[in-house]
C-alpha positions in Angstrom: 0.0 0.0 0.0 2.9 2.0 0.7 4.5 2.0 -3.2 1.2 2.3 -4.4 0.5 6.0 -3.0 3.2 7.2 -4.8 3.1 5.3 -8.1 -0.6 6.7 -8.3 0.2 10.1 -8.0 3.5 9.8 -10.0 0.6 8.5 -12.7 -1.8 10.9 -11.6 0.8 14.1 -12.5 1.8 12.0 -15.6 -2.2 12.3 -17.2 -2.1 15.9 -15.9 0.9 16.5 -18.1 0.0 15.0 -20.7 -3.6 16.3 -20.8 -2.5 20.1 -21.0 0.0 19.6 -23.4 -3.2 17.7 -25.5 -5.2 21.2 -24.6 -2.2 23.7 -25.8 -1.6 21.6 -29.1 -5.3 20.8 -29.8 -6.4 24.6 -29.4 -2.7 25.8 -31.5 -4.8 23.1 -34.1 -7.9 24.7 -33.7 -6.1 28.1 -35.5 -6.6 28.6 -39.7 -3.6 28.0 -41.6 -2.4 31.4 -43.6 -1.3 30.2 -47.2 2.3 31.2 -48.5 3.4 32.7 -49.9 2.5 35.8 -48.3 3.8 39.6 -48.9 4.1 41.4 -45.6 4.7 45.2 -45.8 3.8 48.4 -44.3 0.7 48.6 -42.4 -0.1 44.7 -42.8 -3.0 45.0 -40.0 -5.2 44.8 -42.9 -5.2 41.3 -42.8 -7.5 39.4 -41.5 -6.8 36.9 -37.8 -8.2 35.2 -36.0 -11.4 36.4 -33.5 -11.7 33.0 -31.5 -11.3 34.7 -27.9 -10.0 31.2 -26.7 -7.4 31.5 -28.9 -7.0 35.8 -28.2 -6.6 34.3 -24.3 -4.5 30.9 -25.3 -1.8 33.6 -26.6 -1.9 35.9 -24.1 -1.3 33.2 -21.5 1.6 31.4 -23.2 3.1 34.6 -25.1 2.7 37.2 -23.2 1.6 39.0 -25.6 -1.3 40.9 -24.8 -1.0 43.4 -27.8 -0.6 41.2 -31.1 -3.1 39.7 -33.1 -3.0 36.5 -34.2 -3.4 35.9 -38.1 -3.0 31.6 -38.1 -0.4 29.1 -38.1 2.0 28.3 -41.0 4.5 25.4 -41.4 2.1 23.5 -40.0 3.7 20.0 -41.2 6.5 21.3 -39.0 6.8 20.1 -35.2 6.7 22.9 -33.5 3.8 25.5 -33.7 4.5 29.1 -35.7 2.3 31.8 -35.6 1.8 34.7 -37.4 0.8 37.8 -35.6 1.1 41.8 -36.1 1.4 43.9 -33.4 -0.9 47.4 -33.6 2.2 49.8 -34.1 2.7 52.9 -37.1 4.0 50.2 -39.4 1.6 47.1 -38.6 4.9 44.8 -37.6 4.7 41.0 -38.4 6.2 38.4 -36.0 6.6 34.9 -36.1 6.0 33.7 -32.4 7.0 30.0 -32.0 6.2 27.4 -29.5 6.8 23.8 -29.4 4.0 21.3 -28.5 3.6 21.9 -25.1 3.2 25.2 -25.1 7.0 26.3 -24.4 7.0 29.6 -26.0 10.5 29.5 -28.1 10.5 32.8 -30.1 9.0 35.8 -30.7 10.9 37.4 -34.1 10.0 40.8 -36.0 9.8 39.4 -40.0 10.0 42.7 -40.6 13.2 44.0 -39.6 14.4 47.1 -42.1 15.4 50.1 -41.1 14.4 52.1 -37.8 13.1 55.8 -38.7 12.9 58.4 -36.3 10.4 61.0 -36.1 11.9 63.7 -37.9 11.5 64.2 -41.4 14.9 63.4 -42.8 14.4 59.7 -43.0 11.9 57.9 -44.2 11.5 53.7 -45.1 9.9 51.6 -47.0 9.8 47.6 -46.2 8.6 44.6 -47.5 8.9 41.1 -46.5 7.9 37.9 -48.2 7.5 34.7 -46.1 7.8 31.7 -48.1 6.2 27.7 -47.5 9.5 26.3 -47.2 10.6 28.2 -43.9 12.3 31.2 -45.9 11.6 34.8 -45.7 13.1 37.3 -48.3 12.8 41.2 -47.2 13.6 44.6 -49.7 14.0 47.4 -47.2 14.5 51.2 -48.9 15.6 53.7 -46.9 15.3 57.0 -48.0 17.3 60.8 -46.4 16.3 63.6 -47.7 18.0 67.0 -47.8 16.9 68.6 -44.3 16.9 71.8 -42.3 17.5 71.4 -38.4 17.1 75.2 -37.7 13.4 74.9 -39.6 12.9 71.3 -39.1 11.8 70.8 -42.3 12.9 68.8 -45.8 14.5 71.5 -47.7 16.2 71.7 -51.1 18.9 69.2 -52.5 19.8 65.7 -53.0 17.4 62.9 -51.8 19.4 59.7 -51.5 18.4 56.2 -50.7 20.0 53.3 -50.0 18.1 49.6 -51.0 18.9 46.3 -48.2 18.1 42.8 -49.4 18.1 39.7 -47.1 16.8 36.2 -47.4 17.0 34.5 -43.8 15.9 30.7 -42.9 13.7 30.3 -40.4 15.6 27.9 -38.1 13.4 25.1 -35.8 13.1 27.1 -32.9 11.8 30.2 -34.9 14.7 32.1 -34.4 15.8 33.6 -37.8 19.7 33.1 -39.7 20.6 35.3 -42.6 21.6 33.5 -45.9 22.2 36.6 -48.0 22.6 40.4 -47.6 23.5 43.1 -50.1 23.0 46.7 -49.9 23.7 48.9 -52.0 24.8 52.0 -49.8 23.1 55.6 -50.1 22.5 56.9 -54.1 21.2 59.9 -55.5 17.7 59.5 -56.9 16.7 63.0 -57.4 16.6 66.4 -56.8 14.3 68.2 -54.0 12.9 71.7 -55.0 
């Protein structure tokens, strides 16, 4: 009777184990697959996620991520479990959160990731990401500087340059991403402001 109180609740714990890591996958399973490939630019809240509110809450538990709203799964023949999601910002930012089956969150990673512009109107960007089927993600960020006047802050007249970024990353198991390629081409002239 002795070795059987503690082999029971040794089994007991086991079940309870495995019963919420059948929840968090079943409920990650429950969430519509977004086709790739998909384009991801500027402003991509237009598209449309998920408004399960078990999901909304399954996310904010595991994630912590109270603020991002969760578009579906992709890579789903994968065996972890990858999200899309954009968080409400100026630019609509895209991340890939990961998890594996039992509801271990491994990454949360901007797909996104051009150029930061500050407020001021010298700078200004232009990004655009596409996230291919077989875990790769190409991005074309433009980053335009245009001829500026501290004293007035304001654009003023002269040269506006630009400089263009290309990178393809793979997106490794755990979510995190690992550049292949990147080129830029440093800042050139592309007109004249009047």
């Amino acid at each position: 009777m002795r070795l059987a109180f503690p082999f029971l609740l040794l089994l007991i714990l086991l079940q309870a184990c495995n019963s919420s890591d059948g929840k968090f996958s079943g409920i990650a399973d429950g969430i519509p697959v977004v086709k790739l490939p998909m384009q991801l630019g500027m402003w991509s809240n237009n598209i449309p996620r998920t408004s399960d509110p078990n999901t909304v809450q399954w996310i904010r538990h595991f994630a912590d991520s109270t603020q991002r709203y969760i578009w579906g799964r992709v890579f789903v023949d994968q065996p972890n479990i990858y999200l899309l999601a954009s968080q409400p910002d100026d630019q609509g930012t895209v991340f890939l959160i990961t998890f594996d089956r039992s509801g271990k969150l491994l990454s949360q990673e901007a797909l996104q990731r051009g150029e930061y512009v500050s407020a001021d109107q010298q700078y200004a960007t232009n990004n655009h990401a596409t996230l291919y089927a077989d875990m790769r993600l190409y991005e074309v960020d433009s980053l335009f500087k245009y001829p500026y006047d501290s004293v007035k802050n304001d654009r003023t007249e002269g040269d506006v340059m630009c400089k263009v970024t290309q990178q393809e990353h793979t997106i490794q198991p755990d979510g995190s991403l690992k550049v292949i390629r990147n080129n830029s081409t440093g800042f050139f002239k592309i007109k004249k402001m009047r």
